[in-house]
ROVEXLUM-204624 format. One record per residue (C-alpha): x, y, z; chain; residue in one letter; residue number from 1. Coordinates in steps of 0.1 Angstrom, whole numbers, plus 5000, padded with zeros to 4 digits. Layout:
# residues N
     X     Y     Z  chain  res    n
     X     Y     Z      A    A  NUM
...
This chain:
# residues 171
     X     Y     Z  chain  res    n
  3499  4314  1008      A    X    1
  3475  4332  0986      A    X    2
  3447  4328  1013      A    X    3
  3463  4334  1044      A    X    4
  3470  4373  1028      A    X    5
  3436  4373  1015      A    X    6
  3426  4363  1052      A    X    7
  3443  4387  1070      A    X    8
  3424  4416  1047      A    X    9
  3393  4438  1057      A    X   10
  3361  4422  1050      A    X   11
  3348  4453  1052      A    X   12
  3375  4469  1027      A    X   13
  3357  4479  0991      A    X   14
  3359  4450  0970      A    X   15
  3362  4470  0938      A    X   16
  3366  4512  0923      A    X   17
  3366  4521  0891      A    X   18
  3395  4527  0868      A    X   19
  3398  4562  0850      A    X   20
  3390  4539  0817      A    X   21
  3354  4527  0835      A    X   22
  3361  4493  0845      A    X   23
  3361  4478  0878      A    X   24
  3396  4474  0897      A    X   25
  3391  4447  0915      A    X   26
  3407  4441  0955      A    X   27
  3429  4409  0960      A    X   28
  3395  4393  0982      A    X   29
  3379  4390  0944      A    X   30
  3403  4382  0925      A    X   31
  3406  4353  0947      A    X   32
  3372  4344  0941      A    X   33
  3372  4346  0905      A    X   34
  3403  4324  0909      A    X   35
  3381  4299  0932      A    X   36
  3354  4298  0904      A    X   37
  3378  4292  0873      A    X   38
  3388  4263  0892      A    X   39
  3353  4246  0898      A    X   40
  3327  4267  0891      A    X   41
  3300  4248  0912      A    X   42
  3319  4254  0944      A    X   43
  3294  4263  0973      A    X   44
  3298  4298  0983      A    X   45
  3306  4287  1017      A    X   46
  3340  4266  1008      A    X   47
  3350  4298  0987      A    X   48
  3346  4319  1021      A    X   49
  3361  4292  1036      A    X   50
  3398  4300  1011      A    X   51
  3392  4338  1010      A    X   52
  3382  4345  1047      A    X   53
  3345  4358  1040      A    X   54
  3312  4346  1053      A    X   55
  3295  4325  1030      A    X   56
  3266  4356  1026      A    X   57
  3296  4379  1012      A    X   58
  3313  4357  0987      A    X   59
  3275  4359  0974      A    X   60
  3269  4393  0976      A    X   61
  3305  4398  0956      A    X   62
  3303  4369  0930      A    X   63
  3267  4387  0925      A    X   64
  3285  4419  0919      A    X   65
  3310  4408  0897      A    X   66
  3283  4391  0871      A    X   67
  3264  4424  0873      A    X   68
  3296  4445  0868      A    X   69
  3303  4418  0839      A    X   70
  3333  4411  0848      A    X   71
  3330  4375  0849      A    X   72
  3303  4348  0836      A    X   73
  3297  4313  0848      A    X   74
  3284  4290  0820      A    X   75
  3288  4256  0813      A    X   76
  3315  4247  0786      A    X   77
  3307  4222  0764      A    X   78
  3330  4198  0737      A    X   79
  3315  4211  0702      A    X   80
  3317  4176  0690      A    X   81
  3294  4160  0717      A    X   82
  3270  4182  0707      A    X   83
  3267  4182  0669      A    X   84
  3292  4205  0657      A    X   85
  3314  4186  0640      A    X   86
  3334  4221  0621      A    X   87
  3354  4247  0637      A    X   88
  3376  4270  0622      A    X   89
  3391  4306  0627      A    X   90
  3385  4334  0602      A    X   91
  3404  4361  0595      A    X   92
  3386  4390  0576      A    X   93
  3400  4420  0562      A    X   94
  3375  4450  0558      A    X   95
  3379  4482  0536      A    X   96
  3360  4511  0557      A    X   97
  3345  4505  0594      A    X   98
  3359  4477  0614      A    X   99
  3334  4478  0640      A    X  100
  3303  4474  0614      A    X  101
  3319  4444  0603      A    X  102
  3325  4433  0641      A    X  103
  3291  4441  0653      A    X  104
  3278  4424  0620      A    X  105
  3295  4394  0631      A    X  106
  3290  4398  0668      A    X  107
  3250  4389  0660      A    X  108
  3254  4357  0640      A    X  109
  3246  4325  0662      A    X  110
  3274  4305  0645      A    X  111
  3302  4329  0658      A    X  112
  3316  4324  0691      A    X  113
  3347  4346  0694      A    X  114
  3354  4379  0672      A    X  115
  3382  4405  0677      A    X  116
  3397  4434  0666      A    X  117
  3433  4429  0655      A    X  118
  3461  4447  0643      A    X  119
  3485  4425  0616      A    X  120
  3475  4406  0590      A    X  121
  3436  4405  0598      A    X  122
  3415  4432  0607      A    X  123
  3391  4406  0624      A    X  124
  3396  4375  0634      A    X  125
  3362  4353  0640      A    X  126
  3361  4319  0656      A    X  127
  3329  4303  0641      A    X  128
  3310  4267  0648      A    X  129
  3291  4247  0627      A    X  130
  3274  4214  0621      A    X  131
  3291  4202  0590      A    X  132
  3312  4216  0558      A    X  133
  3282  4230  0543      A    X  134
  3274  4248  0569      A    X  135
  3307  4264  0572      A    X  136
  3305  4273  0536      A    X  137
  3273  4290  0539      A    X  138
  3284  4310  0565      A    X  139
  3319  4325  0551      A    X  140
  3302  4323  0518      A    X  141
  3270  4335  0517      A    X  142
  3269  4356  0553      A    X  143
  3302  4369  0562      A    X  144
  3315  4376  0522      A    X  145
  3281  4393  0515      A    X  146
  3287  4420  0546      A    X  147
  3295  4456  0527      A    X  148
  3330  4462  0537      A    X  149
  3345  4426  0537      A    X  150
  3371  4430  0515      A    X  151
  3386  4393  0518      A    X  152
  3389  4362  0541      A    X  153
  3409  4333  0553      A    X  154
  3396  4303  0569      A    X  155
  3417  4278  0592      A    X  156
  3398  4249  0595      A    X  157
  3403  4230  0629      A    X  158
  3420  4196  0627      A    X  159
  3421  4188  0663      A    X  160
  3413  4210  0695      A    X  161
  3443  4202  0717      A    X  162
  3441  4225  0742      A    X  163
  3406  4252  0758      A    X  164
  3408  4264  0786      A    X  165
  3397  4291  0810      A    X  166
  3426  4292  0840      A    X  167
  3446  4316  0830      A    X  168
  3436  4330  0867      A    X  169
  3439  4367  0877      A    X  170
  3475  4373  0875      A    X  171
C-alpha cells in the first residue's frame, strides 16, 4: 500500500528540491498529500497525517508549502449552471504575431477560465463562461475578435458537461 511506503519514509527527509527547469520536485510524503486533498479537500490535517505517517503540525506546515510554492490550490468547485451561467463553450483562436500577448490578453478577462498554448490547429484554446448567448457573443465578438493579432476563431458551444474532474492524482 501506498501509505505503508509513505510510512516507512523520513519525516524529517526534504519534502521537495528544485528541478533544473525551477519547479519544485516533490518527495512521495507530498504527493500523497496532494493525493489526500484531491480526494476531499476538507479532510483535517490530522486524518491526512494519519495515511501519510506525519504529525498533524507537518501535513500543515507542507500543504502550507505547497500553496506558497503554487503547486496546488484548494477552492471550491462549483456546477456553472447552479450559479447563473447558463453558456460554456471552448474557443480556439488563431493569432498572426505574439501568442503570449494574445494569451495574457485573455488570461485577464473575468469570463475566461481556462487558456493554453497549443500546437495544431489552434494557437490558443480558451474555455470561457457566461450567463447567456448574448453574453457569449459579446465576448468572442466584441472582446476576443477586437484583440490586435487575432487572426480568427472557433467557438464549440457546450451541449452537456459529462464529465470535470480534478483526480487525475500524482502519477
Amino acid at each position: 500500500m501506498q501509505s505503508e511506503v509513505v510510512a516507512s519514509r523520513s519525516a524529517d527527509q526534504r519534502d521537495s528540491r528544485e528541478s533544473r527547469n525551477g519547479t519544485p520536485q516533490l518527495d512521495a510524503v507530498s504527493l500523497a498529500i496532494i493525493e489526500q486533498l484531491q480526494e476531499d479537500g476538507r479532510r483535517p490535517y490530522a486524518a491526512i497525517g494519519k495515511a501519510v505517517g506525519l504529525s498533524e503540525a507537518a501535513v500543515r506546515q507542507r500543504v502550507q508549502k505547497l500553496l506558497d510554492q503554487g503547486v496546488m490550490q484548494i477552492v471550491a468547485v462549483t456546477d456553472p449552471l447552479t450559479v447563473g451561467f447558463r453558456r460554456q463553450a471552448m474557443v480556439g483562436i488563431n493569432v498572426e504575431g505574439d501568442i503570449e500577448s494574445i494569451a495574457d490578453a485573455l488570461t485577464a478577462m473575468s469570463e475566461v477560465e481556462y487558456v493554453v498554448m497549443t500546437a495544431g490547429s489552434f494557437d490558443i484554446l480558451a474555455e470561457i463562461v457566461c450567463e447567456d448567448d448574448d453574453h457569449l457573443l459579446d465576448v468572442i465578438n466584441k472582446r476576443i475578435r477586437a484583440l490586435p493579432g487575432v487572426r480568427s476563431t472557433e467557438s464549440f458551444v457546450y451541449l452537456k458537461l459529462k464529465k470535470q474532474t480534478y483526480m487525475w492524482g500524482t502519477r
